[in-house]
Biopython code that builds the backbone (N, CA, C, O; Angstrom):
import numpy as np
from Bio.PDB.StructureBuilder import StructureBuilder

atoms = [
    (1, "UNK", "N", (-19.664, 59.672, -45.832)),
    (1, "UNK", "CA", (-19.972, 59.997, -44.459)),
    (1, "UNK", "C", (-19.074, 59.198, -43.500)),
    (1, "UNK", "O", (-18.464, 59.501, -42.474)),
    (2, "UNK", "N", (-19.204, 58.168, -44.146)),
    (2, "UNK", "CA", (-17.767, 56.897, -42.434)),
    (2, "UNK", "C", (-16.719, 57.271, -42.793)),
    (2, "UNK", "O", (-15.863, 57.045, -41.939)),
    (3, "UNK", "N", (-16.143, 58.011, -44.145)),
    (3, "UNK", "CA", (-14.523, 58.400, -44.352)),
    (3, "UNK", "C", (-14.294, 59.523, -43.852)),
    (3, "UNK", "O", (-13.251, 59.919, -43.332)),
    (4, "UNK", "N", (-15.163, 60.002, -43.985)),
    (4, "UNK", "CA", (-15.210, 61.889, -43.018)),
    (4, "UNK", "C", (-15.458, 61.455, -41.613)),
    (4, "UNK", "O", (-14.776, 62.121, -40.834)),
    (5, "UNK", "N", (-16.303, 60.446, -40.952)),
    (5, "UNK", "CA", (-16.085, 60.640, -39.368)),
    (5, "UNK", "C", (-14.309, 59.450, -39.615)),
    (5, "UNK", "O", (-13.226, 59.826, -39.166)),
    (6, "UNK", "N", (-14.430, 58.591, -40.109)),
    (6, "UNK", "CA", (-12.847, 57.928, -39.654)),
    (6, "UNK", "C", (-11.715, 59.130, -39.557)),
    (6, "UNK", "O", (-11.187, 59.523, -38.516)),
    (7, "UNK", "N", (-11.479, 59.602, -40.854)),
    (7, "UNK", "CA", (-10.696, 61.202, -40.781)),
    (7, "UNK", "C", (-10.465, 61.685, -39.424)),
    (7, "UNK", "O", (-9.424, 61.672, -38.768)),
    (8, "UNK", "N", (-12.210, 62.330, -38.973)),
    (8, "UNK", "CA", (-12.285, 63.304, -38.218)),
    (8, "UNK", "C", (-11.460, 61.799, -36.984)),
    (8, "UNK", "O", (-10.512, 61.191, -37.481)),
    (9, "UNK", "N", (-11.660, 61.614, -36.342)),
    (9, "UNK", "CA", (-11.693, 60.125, -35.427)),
    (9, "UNK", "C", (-10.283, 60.597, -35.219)),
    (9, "UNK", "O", (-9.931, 61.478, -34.435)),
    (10, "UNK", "N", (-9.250, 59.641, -36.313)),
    (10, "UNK", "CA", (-8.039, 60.059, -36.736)),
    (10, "UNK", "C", (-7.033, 61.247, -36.623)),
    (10, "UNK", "O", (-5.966, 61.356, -36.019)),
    (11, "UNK", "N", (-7.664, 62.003, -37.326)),
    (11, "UNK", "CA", (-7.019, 63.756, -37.411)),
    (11, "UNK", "C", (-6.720, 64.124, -36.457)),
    (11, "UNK", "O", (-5.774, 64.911, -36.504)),
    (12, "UNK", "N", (-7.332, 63.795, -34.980)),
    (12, "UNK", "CA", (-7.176, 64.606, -33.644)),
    (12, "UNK", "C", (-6.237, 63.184, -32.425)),
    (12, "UNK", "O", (-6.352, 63.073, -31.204)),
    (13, "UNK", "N", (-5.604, 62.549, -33.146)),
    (13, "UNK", "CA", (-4.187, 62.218, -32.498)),
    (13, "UNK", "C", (-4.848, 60.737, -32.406)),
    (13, "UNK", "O", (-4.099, 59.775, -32.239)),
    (14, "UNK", "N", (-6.352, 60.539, -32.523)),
    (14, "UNK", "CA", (-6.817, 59.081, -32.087)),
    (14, "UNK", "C", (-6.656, 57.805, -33.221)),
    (14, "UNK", "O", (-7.324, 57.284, -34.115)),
    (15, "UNK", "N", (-5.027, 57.625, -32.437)),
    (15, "UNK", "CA", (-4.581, 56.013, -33.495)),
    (15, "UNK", "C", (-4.645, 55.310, -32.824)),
    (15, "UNK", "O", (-4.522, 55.475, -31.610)),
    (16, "UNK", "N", (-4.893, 54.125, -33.481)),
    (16, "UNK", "CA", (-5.291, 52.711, -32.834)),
    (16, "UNK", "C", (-4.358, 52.193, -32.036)),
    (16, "UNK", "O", (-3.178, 52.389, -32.323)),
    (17, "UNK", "N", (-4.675, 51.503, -30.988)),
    (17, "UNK", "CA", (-3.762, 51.083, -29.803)),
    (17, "UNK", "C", (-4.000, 49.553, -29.609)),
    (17, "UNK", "O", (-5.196, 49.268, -29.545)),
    (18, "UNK", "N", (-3.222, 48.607, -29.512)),
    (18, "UNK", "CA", (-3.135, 47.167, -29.752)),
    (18, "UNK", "C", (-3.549, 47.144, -27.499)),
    (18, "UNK", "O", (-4.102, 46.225, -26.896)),
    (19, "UNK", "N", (-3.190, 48.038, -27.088)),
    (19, "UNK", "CA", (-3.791, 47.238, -25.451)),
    (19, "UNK", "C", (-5.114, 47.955, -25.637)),
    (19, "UNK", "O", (-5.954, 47.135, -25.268)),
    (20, "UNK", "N", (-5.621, 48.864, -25.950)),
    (20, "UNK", "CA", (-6.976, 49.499, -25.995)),
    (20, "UNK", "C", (-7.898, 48.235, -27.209)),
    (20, "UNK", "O", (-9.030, 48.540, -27.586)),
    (21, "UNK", "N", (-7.423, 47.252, -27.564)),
    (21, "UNK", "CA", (-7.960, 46.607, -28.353)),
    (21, "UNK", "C", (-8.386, 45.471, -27.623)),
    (21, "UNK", "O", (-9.542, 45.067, -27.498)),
    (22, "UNK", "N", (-7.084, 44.874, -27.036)),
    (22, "UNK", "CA", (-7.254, 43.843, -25.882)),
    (22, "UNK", "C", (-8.524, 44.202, -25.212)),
    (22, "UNK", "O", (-9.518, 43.553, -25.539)),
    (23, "UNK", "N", (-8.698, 45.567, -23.912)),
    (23, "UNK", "CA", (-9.303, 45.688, -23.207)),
    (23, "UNK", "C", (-10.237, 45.540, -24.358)),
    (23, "UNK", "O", (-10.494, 44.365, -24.618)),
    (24, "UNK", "N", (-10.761, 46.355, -25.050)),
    (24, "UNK", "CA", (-12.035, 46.059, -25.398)),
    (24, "UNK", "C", (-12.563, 44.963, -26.128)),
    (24, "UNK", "O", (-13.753, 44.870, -26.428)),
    (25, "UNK", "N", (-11.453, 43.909, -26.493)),
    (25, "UNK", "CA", (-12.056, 42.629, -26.448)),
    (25, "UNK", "C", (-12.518, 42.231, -24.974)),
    (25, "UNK", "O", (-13.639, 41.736, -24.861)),
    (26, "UNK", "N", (-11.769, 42.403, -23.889)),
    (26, "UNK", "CA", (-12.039, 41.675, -22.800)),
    (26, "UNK", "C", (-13.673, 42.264, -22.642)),
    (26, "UNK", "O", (-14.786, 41.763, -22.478)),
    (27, "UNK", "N", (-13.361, 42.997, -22.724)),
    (27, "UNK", "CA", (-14.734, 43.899, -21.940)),
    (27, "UNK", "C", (-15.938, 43.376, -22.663)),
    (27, "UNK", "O", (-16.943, 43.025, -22.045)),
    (28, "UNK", "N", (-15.820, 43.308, -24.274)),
    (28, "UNK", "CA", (-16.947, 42.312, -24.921)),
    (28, "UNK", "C", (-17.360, 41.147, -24.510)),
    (28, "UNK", "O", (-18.512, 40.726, -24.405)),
    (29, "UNK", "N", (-16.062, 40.499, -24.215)),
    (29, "UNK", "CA", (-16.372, 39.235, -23.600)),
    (29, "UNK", "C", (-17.074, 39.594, -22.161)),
    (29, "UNK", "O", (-18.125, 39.523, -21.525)),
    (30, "UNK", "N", (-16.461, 39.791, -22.145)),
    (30, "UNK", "CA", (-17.397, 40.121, -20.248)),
    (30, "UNK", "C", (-18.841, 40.703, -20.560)),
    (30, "UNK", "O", (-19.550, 40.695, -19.554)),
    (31, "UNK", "N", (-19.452, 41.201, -21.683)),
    (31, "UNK", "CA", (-20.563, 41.529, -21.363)),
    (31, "UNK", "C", (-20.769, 43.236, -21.390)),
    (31, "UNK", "O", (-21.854, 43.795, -21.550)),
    (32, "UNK", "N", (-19.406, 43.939, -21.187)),
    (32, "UNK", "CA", (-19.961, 45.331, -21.488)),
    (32, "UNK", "C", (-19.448, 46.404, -22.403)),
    (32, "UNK", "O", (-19.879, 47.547, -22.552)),
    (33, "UNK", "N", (-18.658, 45.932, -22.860)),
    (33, "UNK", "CA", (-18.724, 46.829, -24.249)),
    (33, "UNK", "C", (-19.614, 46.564, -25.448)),
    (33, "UNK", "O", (-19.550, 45.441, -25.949)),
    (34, "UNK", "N", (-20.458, 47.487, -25.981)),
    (34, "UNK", "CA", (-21.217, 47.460, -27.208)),
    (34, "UNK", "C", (-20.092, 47.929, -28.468)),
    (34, "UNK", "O", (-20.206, 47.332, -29.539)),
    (35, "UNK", "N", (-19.380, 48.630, -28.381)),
    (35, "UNK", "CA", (-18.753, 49.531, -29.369)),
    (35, "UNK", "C", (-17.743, 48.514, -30.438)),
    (35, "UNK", "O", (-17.856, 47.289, -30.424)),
    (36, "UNK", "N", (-16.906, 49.136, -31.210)),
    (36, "UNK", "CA", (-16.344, 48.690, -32.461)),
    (36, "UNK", "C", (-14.999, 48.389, -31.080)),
    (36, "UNK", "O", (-14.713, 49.157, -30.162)),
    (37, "UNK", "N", (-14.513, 47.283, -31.328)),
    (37, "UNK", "CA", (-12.712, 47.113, -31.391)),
    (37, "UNK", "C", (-11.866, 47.745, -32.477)),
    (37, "UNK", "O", (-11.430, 47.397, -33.574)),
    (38, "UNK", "N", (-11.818, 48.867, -31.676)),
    (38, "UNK", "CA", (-10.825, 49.650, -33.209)),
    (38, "UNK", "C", (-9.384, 50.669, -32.301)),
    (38, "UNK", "O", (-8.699, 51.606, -32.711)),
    (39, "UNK", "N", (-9.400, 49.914, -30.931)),
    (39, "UNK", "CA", (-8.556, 50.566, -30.519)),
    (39, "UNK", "C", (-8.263, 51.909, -29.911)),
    (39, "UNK", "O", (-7.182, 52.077, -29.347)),
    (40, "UNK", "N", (-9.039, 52.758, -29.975)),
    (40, "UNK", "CA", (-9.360, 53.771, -29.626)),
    (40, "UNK", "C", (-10.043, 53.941, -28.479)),
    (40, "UNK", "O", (-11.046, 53.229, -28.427)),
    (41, "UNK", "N", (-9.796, 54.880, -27.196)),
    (41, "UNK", "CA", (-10.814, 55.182, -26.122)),
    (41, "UNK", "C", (-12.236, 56.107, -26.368)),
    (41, "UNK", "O", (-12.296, 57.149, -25.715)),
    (42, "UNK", "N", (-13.142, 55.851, -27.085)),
    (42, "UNK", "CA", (-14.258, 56.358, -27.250)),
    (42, "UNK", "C", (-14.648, 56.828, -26.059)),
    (42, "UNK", "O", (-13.825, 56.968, -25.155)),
    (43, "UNK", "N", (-16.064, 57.159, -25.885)),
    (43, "UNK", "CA", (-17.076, 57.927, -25.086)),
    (43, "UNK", "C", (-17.307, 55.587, -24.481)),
    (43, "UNK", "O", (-16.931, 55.059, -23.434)),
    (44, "UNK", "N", (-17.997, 54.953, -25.648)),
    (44, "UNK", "CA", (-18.360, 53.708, -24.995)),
    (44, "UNK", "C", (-17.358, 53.018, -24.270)),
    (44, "UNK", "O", (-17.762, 52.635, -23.173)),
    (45, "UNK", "N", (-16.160, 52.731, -24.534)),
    (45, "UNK", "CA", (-14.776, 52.349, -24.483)),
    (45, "UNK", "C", (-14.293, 52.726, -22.462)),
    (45, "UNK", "O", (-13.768, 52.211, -21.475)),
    (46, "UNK", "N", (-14.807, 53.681, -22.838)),
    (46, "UNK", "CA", (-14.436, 54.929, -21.728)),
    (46, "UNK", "C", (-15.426, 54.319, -20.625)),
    (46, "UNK", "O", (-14.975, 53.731, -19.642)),
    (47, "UNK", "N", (-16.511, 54.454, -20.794)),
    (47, "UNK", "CA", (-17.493, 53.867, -19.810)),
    (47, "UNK", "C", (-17.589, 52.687, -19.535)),
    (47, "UNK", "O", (-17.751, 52.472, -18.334)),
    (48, "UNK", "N", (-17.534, 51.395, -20.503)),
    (48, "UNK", "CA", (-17.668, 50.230, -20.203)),
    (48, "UNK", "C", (-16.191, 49.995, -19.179)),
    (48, "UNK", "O", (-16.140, 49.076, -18.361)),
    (49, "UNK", "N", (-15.049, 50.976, -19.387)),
    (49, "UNK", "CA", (-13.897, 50.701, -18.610)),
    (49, "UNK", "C", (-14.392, 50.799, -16.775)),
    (49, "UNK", "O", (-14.365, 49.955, -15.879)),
    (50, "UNK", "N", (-14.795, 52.171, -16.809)),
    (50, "UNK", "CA", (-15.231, 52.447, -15.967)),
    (50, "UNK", "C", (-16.572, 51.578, -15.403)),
    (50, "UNK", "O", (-16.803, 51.927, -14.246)),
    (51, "UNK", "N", (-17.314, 50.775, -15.776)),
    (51, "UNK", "CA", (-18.361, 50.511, -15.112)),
    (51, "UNK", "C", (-17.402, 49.182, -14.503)),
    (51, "UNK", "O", (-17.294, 49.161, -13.277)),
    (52, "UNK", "N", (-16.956, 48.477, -14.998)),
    (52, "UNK", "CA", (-16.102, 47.538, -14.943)),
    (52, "UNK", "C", (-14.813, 48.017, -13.604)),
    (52, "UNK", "O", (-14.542, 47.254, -12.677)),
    (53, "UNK", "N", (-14.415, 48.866, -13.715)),
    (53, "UNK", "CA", (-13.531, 49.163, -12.670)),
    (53, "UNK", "C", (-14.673, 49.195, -11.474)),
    (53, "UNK", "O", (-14.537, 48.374, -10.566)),
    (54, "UNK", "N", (-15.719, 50.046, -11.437)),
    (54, "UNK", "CA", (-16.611, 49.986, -10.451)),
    (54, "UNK", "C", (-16.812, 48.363, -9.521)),
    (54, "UNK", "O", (-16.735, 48.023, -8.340)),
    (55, "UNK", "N", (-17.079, 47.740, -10.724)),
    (55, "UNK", "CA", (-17.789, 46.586, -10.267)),
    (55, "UNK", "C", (-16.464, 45.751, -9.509)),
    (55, "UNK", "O", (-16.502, 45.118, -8.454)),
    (56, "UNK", "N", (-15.406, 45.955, -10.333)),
    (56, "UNK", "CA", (-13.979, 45.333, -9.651)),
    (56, "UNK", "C", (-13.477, 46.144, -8.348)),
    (56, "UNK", "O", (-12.430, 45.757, -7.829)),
    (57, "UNK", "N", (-14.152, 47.235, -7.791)),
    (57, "UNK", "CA", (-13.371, 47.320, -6.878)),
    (57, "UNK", "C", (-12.307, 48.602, -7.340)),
    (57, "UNK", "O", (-11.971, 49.352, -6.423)),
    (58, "UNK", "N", (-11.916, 48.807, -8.326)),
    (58, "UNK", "CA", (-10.233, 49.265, -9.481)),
    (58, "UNK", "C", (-10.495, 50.848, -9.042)),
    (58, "UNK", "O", (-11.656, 51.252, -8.977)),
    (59, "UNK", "N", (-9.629, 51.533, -8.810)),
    (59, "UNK", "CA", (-9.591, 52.992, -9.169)),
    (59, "UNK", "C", (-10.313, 53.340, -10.731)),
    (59, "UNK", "O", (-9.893, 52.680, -11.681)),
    (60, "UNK", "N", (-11.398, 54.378, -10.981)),
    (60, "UNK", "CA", (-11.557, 54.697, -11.671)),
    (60, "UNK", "C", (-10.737, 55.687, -12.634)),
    (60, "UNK", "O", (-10.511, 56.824, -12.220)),
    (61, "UNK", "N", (-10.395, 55.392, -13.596)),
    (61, "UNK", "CA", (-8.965, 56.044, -14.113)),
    (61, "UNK", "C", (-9.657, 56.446, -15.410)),
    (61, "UNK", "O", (-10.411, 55.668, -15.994)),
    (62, "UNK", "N", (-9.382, 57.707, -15.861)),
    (62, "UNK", "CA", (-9.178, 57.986, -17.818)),
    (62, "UNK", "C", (-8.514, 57.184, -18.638)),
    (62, "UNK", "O", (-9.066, 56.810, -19.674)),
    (63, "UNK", "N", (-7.348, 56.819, -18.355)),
    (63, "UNK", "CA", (-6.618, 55.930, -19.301)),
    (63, "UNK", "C", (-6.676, 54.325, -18.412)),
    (63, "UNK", "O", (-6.810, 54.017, -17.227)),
    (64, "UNK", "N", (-6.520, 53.661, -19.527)),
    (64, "UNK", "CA", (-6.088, 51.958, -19.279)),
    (64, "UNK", "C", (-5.114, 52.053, -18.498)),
    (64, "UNK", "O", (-4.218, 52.861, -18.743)),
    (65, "UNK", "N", (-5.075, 51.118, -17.209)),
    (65, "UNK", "CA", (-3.854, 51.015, -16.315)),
    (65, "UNK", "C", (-3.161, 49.686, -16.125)),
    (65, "UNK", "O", (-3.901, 48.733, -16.367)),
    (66, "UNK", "N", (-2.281, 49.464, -15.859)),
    (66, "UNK", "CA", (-1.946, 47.826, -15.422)),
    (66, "UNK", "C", (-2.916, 47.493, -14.973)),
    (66, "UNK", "O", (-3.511, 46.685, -15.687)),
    (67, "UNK", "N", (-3.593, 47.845, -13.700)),
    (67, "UNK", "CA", (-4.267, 46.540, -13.131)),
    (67, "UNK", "C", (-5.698, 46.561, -13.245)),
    (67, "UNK", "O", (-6.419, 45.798, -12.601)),
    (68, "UNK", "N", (-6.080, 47.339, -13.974)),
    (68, "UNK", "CA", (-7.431, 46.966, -14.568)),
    (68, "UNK", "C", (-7.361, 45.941, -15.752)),
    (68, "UNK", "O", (-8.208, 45.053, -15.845)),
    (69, "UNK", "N", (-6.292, 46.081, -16.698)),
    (69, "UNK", "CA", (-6.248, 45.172, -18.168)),
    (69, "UNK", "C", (-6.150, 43.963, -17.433)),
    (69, "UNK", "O", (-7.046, 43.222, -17.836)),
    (70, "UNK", "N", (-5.261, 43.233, -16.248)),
    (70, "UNK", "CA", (-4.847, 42.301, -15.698)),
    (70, "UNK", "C", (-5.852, 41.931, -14.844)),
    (70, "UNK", "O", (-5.849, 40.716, -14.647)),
    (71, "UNK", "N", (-6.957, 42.705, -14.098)),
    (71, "UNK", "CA", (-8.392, 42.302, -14.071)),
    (71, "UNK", "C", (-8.741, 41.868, -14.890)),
    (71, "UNK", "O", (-9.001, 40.672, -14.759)),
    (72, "UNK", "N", (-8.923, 42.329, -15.901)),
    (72, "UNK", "CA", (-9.676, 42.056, -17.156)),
    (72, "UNK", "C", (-9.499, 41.006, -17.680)),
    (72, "UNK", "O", (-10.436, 40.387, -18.183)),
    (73, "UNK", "N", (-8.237, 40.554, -17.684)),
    (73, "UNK", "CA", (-7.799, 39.134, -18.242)),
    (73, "UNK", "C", (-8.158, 38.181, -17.224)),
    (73, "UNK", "O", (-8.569, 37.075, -17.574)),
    (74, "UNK", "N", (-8.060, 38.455, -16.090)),
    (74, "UNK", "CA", (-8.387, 37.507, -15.304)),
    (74, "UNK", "C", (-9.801, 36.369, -14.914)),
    (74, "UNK", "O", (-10.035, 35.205, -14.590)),
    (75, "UNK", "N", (-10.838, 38.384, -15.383)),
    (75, "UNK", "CA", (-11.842, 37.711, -15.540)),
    (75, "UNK", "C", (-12.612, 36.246, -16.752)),
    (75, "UNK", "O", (-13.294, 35.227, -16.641)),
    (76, "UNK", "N", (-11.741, 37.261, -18.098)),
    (76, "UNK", "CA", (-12.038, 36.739, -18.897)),
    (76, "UNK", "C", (-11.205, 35.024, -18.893)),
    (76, "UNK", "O", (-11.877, 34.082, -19.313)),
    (77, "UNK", "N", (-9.865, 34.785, -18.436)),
    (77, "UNK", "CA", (-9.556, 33.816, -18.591)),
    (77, "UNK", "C", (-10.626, 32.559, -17.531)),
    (77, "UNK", "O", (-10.823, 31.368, -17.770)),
    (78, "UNK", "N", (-11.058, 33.265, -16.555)),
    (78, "UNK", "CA", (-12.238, 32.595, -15.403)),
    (78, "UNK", "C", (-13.360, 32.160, -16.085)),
    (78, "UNK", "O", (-14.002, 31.237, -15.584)),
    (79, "UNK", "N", (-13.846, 32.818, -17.499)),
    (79, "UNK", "CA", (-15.256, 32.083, -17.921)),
    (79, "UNK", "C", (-15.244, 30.658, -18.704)),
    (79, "UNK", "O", (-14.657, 30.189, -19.679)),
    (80, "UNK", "N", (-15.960, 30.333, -18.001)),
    (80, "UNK", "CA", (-16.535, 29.065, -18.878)),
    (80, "UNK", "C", (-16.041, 28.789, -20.637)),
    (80, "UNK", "O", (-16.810, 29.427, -21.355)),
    (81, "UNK", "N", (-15.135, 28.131, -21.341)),
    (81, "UNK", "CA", (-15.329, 27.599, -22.200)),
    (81, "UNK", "C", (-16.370, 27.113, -22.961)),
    (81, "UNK", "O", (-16.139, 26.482, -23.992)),
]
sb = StructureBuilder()
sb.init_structure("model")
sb.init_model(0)
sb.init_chain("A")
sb.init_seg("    ")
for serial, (resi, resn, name, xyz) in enumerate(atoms, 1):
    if name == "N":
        sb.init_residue(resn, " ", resi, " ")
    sb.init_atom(name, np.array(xyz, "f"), 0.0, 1.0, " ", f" {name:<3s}", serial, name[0])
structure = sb.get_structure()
């Protein structure tokens, strides 16, 4: 069953992306992504971007942009140790 949805995942152009990985580390760290770091823009991926652009102020965009990832880092480099 997880080799048939990875496949399906896969098959339709969705390969893993090393800045879609970043963001969704950042976004874990920050508190709103639930989903897998696997690089990919999911349905969760997708929203936690977006709730996050909301809260920043950011154009809400479909794809990752410069200055949301560079939000993103910013925030994350701002937390507490």
């Amino acid at each position: 069953m997880r080799l048939s949805a990875a496949y399906q995942k896969f098959s339709y152009g969705g390969t893993p992306d090393l800045r879609i990985r970043i963001a969704q580390t950042y976004l874990t760290y920050l508190g709103w992504h639930l989903g897998p770091v696997d690089g990919i823009v999911g349905k969760q991926t997708r929203d936690a971007m977006n709730l996050f652009q909301a809260q920043e102020h950011l154009n809400i965009t479909t794809v990752l942009d410069d200055e949301t990832l560079a939000c993103m880092r910013s925030r994350v480099e701002a937390l507490p140790l």
